[in-house]
C-alpha positions in Angstrom: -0.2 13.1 22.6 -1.7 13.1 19.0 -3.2 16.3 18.1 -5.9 15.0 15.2 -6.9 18.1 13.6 -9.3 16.2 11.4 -9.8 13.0 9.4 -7.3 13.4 7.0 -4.9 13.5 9.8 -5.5 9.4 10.1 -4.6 8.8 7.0 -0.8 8.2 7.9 -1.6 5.6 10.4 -4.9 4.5 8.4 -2.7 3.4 4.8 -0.5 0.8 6.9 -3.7 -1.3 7.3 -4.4 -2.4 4.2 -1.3 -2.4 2.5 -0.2 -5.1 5.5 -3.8 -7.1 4.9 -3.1 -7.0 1.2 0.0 -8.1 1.2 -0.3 -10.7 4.2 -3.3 -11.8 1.8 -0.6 -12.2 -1.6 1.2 -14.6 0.6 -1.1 -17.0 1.9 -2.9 -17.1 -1.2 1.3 -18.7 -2.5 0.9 -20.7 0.9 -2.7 -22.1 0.4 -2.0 -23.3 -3.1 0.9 -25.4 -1.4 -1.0 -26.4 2.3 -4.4 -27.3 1.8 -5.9 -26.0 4.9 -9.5 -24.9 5.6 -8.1 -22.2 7.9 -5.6 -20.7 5.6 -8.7 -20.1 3.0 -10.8 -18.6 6.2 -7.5 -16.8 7.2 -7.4 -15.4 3.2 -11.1 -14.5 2.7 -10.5 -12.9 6.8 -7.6 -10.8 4.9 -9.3 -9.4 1.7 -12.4 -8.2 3.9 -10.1 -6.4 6.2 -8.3 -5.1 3.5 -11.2 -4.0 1.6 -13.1 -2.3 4.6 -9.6 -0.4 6.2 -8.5 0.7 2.2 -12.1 2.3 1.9 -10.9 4.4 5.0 -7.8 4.7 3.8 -8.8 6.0 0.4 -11.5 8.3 2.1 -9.1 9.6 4.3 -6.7 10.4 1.7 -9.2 12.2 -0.2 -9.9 14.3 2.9 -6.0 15.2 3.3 -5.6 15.7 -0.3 -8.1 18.6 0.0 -6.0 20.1 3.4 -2.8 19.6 1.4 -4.1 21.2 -1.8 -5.1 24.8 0.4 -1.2 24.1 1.9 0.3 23.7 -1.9 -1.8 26.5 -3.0 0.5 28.7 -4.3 4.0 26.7 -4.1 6.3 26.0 -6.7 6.2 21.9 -7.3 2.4 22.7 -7.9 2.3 21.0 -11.0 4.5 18.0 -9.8 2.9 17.4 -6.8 -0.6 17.2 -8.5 1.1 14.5 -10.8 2.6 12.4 -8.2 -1.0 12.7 -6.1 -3.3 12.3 -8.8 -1.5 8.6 -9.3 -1.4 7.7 -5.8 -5.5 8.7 -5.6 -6.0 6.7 -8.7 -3.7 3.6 -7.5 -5.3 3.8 -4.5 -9.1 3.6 -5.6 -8.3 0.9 -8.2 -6.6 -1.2 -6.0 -9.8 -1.2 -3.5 -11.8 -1.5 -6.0 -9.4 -4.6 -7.5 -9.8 -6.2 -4.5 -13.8 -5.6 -3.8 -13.8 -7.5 -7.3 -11.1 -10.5 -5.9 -13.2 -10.9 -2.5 -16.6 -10.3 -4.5 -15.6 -13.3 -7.0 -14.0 -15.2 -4.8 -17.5 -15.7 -2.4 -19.7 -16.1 -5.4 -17.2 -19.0 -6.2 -17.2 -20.6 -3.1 -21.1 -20.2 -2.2 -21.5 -22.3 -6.0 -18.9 -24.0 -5.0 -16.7 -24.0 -8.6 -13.6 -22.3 -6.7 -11.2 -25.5 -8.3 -7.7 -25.8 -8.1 -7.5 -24.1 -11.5 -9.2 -21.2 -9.9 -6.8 -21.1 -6.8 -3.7 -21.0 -9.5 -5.7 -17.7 -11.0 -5.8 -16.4 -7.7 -2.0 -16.5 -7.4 -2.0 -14.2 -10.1 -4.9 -11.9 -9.4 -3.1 -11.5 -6.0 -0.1 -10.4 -7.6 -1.4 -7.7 -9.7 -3.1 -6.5 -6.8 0.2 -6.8 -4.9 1.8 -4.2 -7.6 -0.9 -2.0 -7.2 -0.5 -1.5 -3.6 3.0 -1.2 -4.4 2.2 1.6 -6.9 0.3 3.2 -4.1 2.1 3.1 -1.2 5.0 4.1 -3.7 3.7 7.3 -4.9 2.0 7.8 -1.2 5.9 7.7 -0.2 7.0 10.4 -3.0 4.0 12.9 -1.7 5.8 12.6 1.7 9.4 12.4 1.2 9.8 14.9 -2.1 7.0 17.2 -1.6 7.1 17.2 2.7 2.8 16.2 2.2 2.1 14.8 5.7 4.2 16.7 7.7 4.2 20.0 9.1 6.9 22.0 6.6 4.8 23.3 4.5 2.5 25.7 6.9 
């Protein structure tokens, strides 16, 4: 049974969502540029709200168990290394939501005045890979906190 001590204790399970939306969304972006499909442009505007709404959580969350984990790191040694690595994930992690609030934010206005052109769905290919390497950047440093510094788990109480 999960013992949820509080919300930062989500954020494990919470940070798979939108790094799966986000990336799901970087590869139907690819596949829409080479399908024309009305659902696969429903399916990619489906996939950057999803991802928008779960990394907000994800990024709240994460503030929430970077707080528990500072009291835990209080006085160890890796103090000033661990602030490093977390600092970048926080920051990674906030301006890839707010990357992709931008994408999804454009990306409506375009369609609603309808000047989303195939010039604009070859922009999007690359917009979505930037946002891609930011969620790699994330999810990489998120990895770091757990594996190098034991953030996350229970070896540091």
């Amino acid at each position: 049974m999960i013992n949820i001590q509080s919300f930062s204790d989500l954020h494990p399970m919470i940070v798979h969502f939108p790094i799966a939306f986000f990336l799901m969304y970087f590869v139907v972006e690819i596949v829409s540029n080479l399908i024309k499909s009305d659902l696969l442009n429903k399916m990619i505007l489906i996939l950057l709200i999803s991802g928008v709404l779960s990394g907000i959580v994800a990024v709240l969350s994460g503030n929430q168990a970077k707080f528990e984990s500072e009291k835990i790191t209080k006085n160890h040694q890796m103090k000033v290394e661990y602030v490093e690595s977390i600092e970048l994930h926080e920051d990674y992690a906030t301006a890839a939501v707010w990357y992709f609030t931008f994408i999804v934010a454009l990306r409506i206005y375009l369609l609603i005045k309808k000047k989303f052109s195939k010039k604009m769905k070859i922009i999007y290919i690359a917009l979505a890979l930037i946002g891609a390497l930011l969620i790699f950047q994330t999810a990489s440093h998120g990895g770091e906190l757990v594996y190098k510094f034991g953030i996350g788990t229970r070896l540091l109480e």
